[in-house]
C-alpha positions as a Python dict, from the first residue, in 0.01 Angstrom:
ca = {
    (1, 'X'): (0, 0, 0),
    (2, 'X'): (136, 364, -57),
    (3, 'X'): (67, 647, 48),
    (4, 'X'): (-1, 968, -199),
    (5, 'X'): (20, 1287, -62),
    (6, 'X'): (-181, 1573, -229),
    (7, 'X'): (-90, 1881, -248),
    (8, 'X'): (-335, 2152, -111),
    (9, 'X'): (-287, 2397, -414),
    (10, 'X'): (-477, 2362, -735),
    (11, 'X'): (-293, 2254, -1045),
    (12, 'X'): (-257, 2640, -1198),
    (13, 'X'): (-116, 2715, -797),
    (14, 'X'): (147, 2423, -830),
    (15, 'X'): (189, 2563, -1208),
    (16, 'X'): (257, 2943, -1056),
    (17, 'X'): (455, 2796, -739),
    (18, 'X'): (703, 2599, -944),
    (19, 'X'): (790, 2914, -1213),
    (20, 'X'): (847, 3155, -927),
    (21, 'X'): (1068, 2921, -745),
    (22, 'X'): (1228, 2861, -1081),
    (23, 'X'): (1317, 3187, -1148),
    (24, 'X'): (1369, 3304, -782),
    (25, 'X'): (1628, 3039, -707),
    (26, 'X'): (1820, 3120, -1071),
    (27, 'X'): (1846, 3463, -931),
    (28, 'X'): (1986, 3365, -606),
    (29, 'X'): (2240, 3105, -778),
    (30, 'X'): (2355, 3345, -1034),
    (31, 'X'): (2503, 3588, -791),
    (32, 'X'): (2652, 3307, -575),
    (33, 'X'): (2973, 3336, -840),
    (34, 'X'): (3037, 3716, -779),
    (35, 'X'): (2971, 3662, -411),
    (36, 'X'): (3208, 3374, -343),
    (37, 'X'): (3486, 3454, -574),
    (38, 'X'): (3530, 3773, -421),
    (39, 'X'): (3388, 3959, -800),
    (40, 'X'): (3514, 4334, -746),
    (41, 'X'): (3110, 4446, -760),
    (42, 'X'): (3049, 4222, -452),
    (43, 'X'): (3319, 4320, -251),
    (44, 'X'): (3225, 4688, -323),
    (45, 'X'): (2899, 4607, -223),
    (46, 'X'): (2972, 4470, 138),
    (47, 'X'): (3263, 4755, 152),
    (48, 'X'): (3011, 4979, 122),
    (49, 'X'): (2759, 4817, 409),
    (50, 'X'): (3052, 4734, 619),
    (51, 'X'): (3030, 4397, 613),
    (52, 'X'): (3330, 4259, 397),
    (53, 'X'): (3392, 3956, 386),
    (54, 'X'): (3165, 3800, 640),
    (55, 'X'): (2878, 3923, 493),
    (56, 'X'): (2941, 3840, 130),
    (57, 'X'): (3006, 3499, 222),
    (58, 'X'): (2723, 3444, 502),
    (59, 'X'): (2473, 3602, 215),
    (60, 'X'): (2613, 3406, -1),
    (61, 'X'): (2568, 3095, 182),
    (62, 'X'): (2203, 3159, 326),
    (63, 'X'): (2123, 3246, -42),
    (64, 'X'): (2224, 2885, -118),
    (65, 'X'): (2046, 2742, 134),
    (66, 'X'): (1714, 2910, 51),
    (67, 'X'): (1785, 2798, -306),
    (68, 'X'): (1848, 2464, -246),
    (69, 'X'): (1480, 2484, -36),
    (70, 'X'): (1248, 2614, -251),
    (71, 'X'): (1285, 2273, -489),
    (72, 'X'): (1204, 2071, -172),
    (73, 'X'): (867, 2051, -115),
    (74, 'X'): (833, 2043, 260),
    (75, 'X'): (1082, 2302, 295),
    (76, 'X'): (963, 2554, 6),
    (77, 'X'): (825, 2819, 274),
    (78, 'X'): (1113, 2838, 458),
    (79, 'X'): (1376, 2869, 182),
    (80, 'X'): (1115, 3140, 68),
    (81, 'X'): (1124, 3294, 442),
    (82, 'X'): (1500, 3295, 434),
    (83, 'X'): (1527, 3472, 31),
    (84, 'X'): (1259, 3737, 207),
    (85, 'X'): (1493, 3810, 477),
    (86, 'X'): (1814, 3851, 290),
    (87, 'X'): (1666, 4048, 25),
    (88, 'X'): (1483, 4247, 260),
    (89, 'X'): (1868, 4342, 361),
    (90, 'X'): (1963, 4372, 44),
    (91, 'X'): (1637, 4618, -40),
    (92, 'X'): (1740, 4807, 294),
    (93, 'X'): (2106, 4914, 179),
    (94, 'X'): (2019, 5002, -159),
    (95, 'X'): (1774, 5250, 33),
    (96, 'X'): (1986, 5365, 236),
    (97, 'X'): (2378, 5335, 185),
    (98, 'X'): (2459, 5192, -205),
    (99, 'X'): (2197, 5356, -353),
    (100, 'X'): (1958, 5229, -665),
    (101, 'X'): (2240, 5248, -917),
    (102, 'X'): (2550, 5045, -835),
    (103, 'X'): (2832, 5114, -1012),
    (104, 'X'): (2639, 5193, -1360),
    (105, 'X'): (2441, 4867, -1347),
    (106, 'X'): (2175, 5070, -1404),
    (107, 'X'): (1938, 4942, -1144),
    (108, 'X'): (1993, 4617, -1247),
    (109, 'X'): (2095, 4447, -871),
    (110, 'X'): (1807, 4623, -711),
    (111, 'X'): (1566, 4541, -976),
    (112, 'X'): (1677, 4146, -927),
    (113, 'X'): (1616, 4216, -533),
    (114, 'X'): (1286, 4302, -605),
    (115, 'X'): (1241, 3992, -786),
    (116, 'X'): (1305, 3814, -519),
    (117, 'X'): (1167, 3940, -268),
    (118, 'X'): (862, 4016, -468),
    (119, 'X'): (853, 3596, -554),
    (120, 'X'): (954, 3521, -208),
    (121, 'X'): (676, 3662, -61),
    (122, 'X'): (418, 3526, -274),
    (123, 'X'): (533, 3174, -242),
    (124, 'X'): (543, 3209, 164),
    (125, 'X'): (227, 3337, 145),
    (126, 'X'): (134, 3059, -112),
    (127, 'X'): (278, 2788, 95),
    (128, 'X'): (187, 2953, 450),
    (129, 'X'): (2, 2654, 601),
    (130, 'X'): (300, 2414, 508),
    (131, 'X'): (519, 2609, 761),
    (132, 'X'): (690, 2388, 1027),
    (133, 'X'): (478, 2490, 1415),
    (134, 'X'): (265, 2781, 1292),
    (135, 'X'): (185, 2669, 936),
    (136, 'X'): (-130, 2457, 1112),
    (137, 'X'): (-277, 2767, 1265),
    (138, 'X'): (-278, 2987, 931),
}
């Protein structure tokens, strides 16, 4: 005998779930080159925020992680809580120390943070009930 277990989401929810985590964790990946090779841009970046190298590579790492997440199923809304929070950083110095333009990428960095966190919060809301403790009480 085996067991099936059904998702609560309707097919065109599944459909919408897996694209966003698609394109959120290519997003995340992407970056994880400049971040962990030490790219000039990146260490700007946490030179700027004051958090060189520690915080390139503890992004970098958590940004991993929260990829790695979102393609396993009972995990997906907390790699999507964890791309929220670090993009939610990210969002917060672009505000208020680096700026929207970054080195004449034209927006591009902050536009991909709002990506993110954009996707990130839709598939935590999306996936609210399957959160470990609380999910049960949403």
């Amino acid at each position: 005998m085996s067991t099936v277990i059904h998702s609560p989401l309707s097919f065109p929810l599944r459909v919408a779930s897996w694209v966003v985590r698609v394109i959120v964790a290519i997003i995340l990946v992407q970056t994880l080159f400049f971040k962990f090779t030490g790219a000039p841009e990146s260490v700007y970046i946490f030179q700027t925020v004051g958090q060189e190298p520690w915080g390139r590579y503890g992004s970098g790492v958590v940004e991993l992680i929260a990829a790695v997440l979102l393609f396993v199923p009972a995990f997906v809304p907390v790699g999507a809580g964890l791309a929220l929070g670090v993009m939610t950083g990210a969002i917060f110095f672009h505000l208020t120390k680096l700026g929207i333009v970054v080195q004449d990428d034209g927006g591009l960095l902050f536009g991909l943070a709002l990506v993110v966190w954009t996707g990130s919060a839709f598939l935590l809301w999306l996936h609210r009930r399957e959160l470990p403790v609380i999910g049960g009480k949403l």
